[in-house]
Backbone as numpy.savetxt, mean C-alpha at the origin, in Angstrom:
# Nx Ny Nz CAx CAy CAz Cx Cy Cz
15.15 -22.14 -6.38 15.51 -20.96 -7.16 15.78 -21.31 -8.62
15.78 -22.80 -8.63 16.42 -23.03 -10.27 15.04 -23.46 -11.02
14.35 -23.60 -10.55 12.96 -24.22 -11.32 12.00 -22.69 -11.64
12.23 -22.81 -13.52 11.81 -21.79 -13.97 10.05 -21.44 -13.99
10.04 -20.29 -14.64 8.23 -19.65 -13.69 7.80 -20.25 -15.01
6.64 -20.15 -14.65 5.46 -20.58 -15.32 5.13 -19.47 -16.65
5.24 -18.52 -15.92 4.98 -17.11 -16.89 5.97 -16.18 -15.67
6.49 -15.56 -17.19 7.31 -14.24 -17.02 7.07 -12.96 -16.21
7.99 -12.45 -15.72 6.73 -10.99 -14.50 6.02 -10.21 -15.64
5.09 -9.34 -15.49 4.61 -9.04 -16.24 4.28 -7.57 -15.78
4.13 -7.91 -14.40 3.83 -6.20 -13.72 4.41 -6.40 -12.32
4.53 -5.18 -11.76 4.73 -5.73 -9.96 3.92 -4.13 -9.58
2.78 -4.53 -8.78 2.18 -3.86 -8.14 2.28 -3.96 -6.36
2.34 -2.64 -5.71 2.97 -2.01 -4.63 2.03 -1.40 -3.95
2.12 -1.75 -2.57 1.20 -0.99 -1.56 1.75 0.29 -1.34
1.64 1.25 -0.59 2.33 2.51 -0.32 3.14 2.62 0.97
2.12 2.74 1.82 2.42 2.90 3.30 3.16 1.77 4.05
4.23 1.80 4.48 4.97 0.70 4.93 5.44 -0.14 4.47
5.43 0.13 2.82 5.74 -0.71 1.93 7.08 -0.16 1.21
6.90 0.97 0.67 7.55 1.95 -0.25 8.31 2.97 0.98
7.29 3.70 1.75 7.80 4.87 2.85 7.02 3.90 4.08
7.76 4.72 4.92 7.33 4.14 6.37 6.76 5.74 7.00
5.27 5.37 6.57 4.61 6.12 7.10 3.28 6.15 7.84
3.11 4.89 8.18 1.88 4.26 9.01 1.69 5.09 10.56
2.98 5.98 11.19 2.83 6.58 12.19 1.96 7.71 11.80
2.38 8.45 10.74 1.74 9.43 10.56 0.22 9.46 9.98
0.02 8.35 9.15 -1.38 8.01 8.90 -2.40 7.81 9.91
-1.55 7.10 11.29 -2.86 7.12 12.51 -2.53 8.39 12.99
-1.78 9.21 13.23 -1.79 10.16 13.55 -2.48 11.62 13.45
-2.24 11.43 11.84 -3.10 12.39 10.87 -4.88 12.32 11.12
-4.77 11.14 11.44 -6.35 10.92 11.60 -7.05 11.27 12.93
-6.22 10.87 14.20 -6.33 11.21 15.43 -6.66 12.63 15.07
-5.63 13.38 15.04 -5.97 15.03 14.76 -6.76 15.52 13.95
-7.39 15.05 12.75 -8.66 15.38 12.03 -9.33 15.13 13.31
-9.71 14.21 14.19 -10.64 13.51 14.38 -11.21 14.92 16.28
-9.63 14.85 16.54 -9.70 15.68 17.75 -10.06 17.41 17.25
-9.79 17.69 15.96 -10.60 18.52 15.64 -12.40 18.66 15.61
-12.89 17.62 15.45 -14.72 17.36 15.59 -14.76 16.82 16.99
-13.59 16.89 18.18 -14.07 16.85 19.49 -14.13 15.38 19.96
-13.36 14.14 18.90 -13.59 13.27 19.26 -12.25 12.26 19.47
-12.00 11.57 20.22 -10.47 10.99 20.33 -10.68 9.32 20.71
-9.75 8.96 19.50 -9.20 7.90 18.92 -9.05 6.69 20.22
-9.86 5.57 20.09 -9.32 4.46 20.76 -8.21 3.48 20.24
-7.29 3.16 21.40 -6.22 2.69 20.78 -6.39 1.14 19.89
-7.89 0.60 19.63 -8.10 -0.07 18.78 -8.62 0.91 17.67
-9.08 1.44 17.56 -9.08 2.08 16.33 -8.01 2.97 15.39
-6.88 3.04 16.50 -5.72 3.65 15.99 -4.92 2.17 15.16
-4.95 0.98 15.94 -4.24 -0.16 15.09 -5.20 -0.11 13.88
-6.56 -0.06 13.68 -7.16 -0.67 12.90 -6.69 -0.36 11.48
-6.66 1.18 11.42 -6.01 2.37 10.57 -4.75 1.35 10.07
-3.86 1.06 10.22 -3.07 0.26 10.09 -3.32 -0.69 9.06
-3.04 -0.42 7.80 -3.34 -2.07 6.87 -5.00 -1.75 5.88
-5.27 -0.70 6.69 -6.89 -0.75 6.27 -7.19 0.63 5.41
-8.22 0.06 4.21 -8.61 1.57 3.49 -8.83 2.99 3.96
-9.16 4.02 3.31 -9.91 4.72 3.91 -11.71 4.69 3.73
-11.74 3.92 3.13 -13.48 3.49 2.80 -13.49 2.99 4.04
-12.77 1.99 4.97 -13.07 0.86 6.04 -13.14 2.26 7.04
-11.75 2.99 6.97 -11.59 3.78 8.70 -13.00 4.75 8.70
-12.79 5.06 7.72 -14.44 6.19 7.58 -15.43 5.15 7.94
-15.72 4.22 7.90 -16.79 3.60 8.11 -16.90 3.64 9.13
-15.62 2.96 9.78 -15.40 2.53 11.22 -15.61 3.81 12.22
-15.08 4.95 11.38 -15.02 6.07 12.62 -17.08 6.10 12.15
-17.75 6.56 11.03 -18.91 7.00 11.46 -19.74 5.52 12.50
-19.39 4.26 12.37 -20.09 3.29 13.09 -19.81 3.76 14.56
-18.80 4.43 14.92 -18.59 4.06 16.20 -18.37 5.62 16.82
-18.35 6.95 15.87 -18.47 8.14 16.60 -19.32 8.95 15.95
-20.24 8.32 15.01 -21.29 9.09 14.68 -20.97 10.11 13.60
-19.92 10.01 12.99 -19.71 10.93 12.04 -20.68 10.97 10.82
-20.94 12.42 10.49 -21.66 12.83 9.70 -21.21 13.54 8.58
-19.85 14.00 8.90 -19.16 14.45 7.52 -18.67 13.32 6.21
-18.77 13.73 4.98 -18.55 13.07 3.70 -16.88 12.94 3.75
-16.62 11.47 3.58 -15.33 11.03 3.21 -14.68 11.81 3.05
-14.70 12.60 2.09 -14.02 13.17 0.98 -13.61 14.56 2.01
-14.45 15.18 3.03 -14.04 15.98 3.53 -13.04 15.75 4.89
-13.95 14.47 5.69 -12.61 14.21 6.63 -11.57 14.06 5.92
-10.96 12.79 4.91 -9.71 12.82 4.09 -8.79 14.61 3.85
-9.44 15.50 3.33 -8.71 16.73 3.49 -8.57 17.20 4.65
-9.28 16.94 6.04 -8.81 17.38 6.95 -7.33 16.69 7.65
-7.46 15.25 7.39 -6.52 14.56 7.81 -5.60 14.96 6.94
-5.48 14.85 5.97 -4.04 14.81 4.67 -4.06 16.44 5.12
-4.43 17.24 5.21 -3.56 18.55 5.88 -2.97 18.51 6.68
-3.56 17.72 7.90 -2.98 17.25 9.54 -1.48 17.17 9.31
-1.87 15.47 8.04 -0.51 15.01 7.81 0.63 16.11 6.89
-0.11 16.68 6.10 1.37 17.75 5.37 1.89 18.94 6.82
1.81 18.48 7.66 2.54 19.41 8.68 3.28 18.08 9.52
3.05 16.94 9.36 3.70 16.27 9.98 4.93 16.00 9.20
4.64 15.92 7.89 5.75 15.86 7.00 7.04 16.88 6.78
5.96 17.83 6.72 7.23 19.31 6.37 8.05 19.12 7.73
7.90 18.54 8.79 8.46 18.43 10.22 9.40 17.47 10.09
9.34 16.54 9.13 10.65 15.11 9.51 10.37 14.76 8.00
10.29 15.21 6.68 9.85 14.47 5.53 9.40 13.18 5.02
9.25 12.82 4.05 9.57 11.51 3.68 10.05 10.12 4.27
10.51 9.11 5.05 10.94 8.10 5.42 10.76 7.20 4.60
11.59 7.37 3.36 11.70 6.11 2.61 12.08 4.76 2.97
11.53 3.79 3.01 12.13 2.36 3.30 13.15 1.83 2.45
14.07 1.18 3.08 15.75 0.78 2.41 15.07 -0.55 1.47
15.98 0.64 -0.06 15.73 -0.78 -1.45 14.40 -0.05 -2.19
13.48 0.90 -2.01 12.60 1.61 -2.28 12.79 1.90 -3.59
13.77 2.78 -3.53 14.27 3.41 -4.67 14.63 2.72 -5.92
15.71 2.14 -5.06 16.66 1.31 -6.48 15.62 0.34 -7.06
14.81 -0.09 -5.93 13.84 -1.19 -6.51 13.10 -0.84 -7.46
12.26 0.25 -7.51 11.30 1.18 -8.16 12.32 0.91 -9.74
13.29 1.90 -9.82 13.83 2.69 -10.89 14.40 0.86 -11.82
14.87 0.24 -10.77 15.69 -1.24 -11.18 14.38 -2.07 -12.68
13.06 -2.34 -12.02 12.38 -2.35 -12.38 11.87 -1.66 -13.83
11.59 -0.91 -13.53 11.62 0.23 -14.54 12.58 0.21 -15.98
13.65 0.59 -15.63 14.75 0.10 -16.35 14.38 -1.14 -17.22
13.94 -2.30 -16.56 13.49 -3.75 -17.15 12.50 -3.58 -18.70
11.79 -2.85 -18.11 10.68 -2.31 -19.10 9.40 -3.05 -18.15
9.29 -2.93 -16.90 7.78 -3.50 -15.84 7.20 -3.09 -15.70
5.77 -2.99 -15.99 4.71 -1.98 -15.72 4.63 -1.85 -14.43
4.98 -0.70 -13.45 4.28 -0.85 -12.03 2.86 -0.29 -11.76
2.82 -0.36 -11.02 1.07 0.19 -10.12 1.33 0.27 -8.66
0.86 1.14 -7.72 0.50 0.98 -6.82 -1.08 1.24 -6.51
-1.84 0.75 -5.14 -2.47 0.19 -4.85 -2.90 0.39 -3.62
-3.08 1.68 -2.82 -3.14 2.29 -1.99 -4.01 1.94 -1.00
-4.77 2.37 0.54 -5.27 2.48 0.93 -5.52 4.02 1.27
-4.36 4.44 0.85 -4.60 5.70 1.90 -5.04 6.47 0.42
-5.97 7.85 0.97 -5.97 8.92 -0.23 -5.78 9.13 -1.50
-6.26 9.12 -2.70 -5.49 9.69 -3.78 -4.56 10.75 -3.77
-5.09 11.37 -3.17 -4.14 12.49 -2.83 -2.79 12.07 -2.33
-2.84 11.89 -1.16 -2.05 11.18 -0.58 -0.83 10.35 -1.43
-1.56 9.31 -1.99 -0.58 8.78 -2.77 -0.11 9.88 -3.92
-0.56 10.28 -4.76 0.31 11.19 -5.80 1.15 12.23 -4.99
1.05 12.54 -4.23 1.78 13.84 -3.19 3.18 12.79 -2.73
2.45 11.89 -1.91 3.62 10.81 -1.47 4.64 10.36 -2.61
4.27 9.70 -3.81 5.35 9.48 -5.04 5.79 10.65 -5.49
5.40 11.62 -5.71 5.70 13.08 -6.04 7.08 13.29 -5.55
6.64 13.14 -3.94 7.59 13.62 -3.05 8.79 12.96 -3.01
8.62 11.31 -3.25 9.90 11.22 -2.74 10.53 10.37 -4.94
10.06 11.91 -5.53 10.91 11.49 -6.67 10.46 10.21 -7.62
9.09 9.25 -7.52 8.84 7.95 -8.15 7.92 8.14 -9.41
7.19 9.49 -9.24 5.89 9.64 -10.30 6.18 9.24 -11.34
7.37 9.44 -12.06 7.14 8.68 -13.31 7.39 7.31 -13.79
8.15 7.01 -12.70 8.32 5.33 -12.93 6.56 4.37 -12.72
5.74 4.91 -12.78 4.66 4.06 -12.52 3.42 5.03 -13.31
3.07 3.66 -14.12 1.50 4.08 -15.02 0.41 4.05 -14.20
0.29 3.62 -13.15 -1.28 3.48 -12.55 -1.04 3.82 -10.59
-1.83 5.02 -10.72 -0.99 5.29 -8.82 -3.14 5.42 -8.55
-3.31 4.24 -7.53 -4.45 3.93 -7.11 -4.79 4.08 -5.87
-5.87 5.33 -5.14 -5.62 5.49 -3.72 -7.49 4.80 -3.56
-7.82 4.96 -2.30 -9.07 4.88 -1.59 -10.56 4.59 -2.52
-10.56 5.79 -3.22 -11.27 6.13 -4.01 -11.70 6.14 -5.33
-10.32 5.29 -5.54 -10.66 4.36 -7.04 -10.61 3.32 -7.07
-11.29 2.65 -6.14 -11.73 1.25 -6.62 -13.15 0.98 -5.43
-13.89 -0.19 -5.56 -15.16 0.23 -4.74 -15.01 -0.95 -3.60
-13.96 -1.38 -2.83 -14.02 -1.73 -1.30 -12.11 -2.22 -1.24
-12.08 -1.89 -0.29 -10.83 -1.46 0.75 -10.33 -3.09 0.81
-8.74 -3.36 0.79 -8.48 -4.67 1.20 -8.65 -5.07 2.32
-9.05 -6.21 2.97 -8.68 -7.61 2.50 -8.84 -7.85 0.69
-10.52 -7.06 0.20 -11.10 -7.74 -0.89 -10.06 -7.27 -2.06
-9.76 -8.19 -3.25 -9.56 -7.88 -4.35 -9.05 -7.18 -5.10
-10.66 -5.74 -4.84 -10.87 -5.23 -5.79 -9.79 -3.98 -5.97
-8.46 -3.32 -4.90 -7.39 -2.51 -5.05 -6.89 -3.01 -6.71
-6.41 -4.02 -6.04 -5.60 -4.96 -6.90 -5.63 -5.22 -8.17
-7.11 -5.90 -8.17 -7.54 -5.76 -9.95 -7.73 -4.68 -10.20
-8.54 -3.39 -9.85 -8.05 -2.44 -10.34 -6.55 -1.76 -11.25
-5.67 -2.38 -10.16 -4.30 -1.90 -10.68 -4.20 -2.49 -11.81
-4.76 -3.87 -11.95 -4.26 -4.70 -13.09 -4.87 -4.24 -14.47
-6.33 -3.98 -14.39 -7.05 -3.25 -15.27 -6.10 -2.00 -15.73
-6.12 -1.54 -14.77 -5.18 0.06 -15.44 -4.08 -0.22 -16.10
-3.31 -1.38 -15.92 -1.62 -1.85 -16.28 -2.32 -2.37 -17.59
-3.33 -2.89 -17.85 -3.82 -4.27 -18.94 -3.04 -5.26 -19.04
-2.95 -5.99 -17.85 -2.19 -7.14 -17.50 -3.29 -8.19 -16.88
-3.01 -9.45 -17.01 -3.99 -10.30 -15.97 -2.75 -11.11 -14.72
-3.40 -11.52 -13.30 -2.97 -11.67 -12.62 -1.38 -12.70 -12.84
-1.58 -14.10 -13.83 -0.33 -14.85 -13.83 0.48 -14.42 -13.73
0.95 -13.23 -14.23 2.18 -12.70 -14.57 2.31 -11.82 -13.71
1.75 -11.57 -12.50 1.69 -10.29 -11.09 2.80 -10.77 -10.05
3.15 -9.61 -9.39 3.65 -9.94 -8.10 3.73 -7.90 -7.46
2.73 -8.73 -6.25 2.33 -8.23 -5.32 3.08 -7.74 -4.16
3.65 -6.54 -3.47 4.60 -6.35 -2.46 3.74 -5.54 -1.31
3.25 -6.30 -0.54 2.94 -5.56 1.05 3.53 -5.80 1.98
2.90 -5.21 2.94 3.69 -4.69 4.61 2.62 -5.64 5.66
1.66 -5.37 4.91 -0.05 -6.23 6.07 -0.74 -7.18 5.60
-0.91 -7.68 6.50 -1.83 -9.02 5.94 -3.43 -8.65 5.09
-3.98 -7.59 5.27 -5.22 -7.35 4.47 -4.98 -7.20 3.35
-3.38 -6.36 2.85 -2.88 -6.49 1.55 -2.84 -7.60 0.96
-1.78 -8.54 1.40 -1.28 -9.64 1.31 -2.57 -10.91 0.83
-3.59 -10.62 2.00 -5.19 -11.24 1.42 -5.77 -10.56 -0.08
-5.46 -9.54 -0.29 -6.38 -8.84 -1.23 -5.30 -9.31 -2.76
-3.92 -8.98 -2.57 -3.34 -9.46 -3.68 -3.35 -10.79 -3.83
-3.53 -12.05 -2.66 -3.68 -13.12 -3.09 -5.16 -13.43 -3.61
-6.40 -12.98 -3.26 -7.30 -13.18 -3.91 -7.28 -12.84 -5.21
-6.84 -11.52 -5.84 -7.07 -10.97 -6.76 -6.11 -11.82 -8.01
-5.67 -13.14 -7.57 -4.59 -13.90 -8.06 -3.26 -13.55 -8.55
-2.76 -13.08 -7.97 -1.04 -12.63 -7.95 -0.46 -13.70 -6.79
1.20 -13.37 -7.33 1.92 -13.36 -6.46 2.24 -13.06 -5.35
2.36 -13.15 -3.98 2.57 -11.95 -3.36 3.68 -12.15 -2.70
4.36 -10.53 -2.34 5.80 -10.75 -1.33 5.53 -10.08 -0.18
5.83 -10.36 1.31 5.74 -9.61 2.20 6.82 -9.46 2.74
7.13 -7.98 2.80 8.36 -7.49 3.09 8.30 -7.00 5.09
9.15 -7.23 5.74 9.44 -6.84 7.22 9.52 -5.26 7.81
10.19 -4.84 6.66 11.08 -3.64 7.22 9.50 -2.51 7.96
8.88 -2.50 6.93 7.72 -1.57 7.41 6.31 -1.49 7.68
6.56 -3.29 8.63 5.62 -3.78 8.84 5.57 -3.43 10.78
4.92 -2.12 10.50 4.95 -1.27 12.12 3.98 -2.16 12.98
3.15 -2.87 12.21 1.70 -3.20 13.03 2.48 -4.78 14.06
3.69 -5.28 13.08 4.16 -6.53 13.46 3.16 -7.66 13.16
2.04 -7.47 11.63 1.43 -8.75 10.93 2.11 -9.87 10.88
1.26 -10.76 11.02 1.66 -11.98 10.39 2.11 -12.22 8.98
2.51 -12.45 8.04 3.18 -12.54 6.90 2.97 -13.26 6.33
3.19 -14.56 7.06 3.56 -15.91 6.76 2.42 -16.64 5.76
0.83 -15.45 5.44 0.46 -16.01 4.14 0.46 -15.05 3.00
1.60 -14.53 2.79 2.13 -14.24 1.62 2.91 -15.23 1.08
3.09 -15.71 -0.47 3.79 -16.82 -0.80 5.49 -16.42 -0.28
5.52 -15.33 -0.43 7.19 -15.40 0.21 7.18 -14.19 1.18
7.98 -14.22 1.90 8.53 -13.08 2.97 9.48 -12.89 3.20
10.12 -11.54 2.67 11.56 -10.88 3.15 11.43 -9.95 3.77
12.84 -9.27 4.47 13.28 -8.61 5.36 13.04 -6.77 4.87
13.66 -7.02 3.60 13.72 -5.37 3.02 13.59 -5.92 1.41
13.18 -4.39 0.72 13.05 -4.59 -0.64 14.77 -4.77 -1.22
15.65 -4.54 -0.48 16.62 -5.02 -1.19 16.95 -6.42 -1.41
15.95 -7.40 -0.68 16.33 -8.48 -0.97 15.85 -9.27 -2.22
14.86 -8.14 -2.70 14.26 -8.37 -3.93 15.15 -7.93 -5.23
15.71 -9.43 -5.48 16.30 -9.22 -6.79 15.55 -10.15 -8.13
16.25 -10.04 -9.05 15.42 -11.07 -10.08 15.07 -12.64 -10.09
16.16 -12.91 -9.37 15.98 -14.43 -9.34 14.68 -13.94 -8.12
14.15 -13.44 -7.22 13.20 -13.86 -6.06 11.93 -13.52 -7.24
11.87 -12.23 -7.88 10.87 -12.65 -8.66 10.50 -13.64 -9.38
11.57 -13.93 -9.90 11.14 -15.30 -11.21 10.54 -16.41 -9.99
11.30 -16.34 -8.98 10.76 -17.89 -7.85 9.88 -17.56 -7.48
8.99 -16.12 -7.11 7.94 -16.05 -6.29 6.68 -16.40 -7.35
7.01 -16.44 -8.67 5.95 -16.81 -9.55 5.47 -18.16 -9.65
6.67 -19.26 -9.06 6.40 -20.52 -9.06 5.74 -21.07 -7.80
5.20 -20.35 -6.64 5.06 -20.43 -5.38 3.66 -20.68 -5.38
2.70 -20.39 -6.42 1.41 -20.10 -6.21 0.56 -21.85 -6.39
């Protein structure tokens, strides 16, 4: 903890789902019910898969394997409706340290980003909702960037939008495809426990904690020296 970073934080970019809110139930869920609307129902490997993964990948995955013929863009509104009734039913489930972490940050003067898998929509509705929209310059879902993590390209995206380059990054997911995509894209990365529903492996993120409250300044400055 005493051996200083290499370079200073510079940004901290954030997954959404299980990261920020714990909402990975409702994301396979939402989809099941789009899906049982076109008559077709969800294998319980394709319900984990959803888990950790874009919506470029699940669309793929659902037309490889049920023949879907509708455009992305339209299943996504069927599901993200699914889901705004699951919500208005139990709201928001913010994950503990979310908040303070977000605003703590902020305060600093840190560029954030998040870095989505799920929806654009989705994500601006989701920060909307639980109060974050303005603490963050760059909110990145599905559809703005051109392939789904494991790869990269979420990530640098975010970084492009922040105009930051990776040295100075640190990365916070819930799943290991994150965790792969921010370490390729050369960041830092932290993997946090609390809203990791799938029960990933972690252990190749350079560090792993329990909840975002354990993220204070000294873990940033150390997670920069980890790489």
């Amino acid at each position: 903890m005493g051996i200083l970073p290499t370079m200073a934080l510079q940004a901290v970019l954030f997954d959404l789902d299980g990261t920020l809110i714990d909402s990975e139930r409702d994301n396979i869920e939402s989809v099941a019910m789009a899906m049982r609307k076109l008559g077709k129902t969800l294998t319980q490997v394709e319900r984990d898969f959803i888990i950790g993964h874009s919506w470029r990948d699940i669309y793929d995955m659902l037309v490889r394997n049920h023949k879907i013929v509708m455009a992305m863009g339209d299943l996504i509104n069927i599901a993200v409706d699914e889901k705004q009734s699951l919500i208005e039913a139990h709201g928001f489930n913010v994950l503990p340290g979310a908040i303070d972490l977000v605003k703590r940050l902020f305060d600093r003067g840190i560029p954030l980003a998040i870095a989505s898998g799920s929806s654009h929509r989705e994500v601006h509705e989701a920060i909307e909702g639980i109060g974050l929209k303005p603490y963050f310059r760059v909110l990145l879902g599905a559809e703005d960037y051109p392939a789904g993590k494991p790869d990269p390209a979420p990530y640098k995206a975010a970084m492009k939008g922040l105009g930051v380059g990776p040295a100075g990054c640190v990365v916070i997911e819930d799943a290991l495809p994150g965790v792969r995509s921010g370490k390729t894209a050369g960041a830092a990365v932290v993997g946090v426990q609390a809203g990791n529903f799938a029960k990933y492996d972690l252990s190749e993120a350079h560090l792993v904690v329990q909840t975002l409250i354990d993220l204070d300044d000294a873990v940033f400055d150390h997670v920069l020296t980890l790489r």
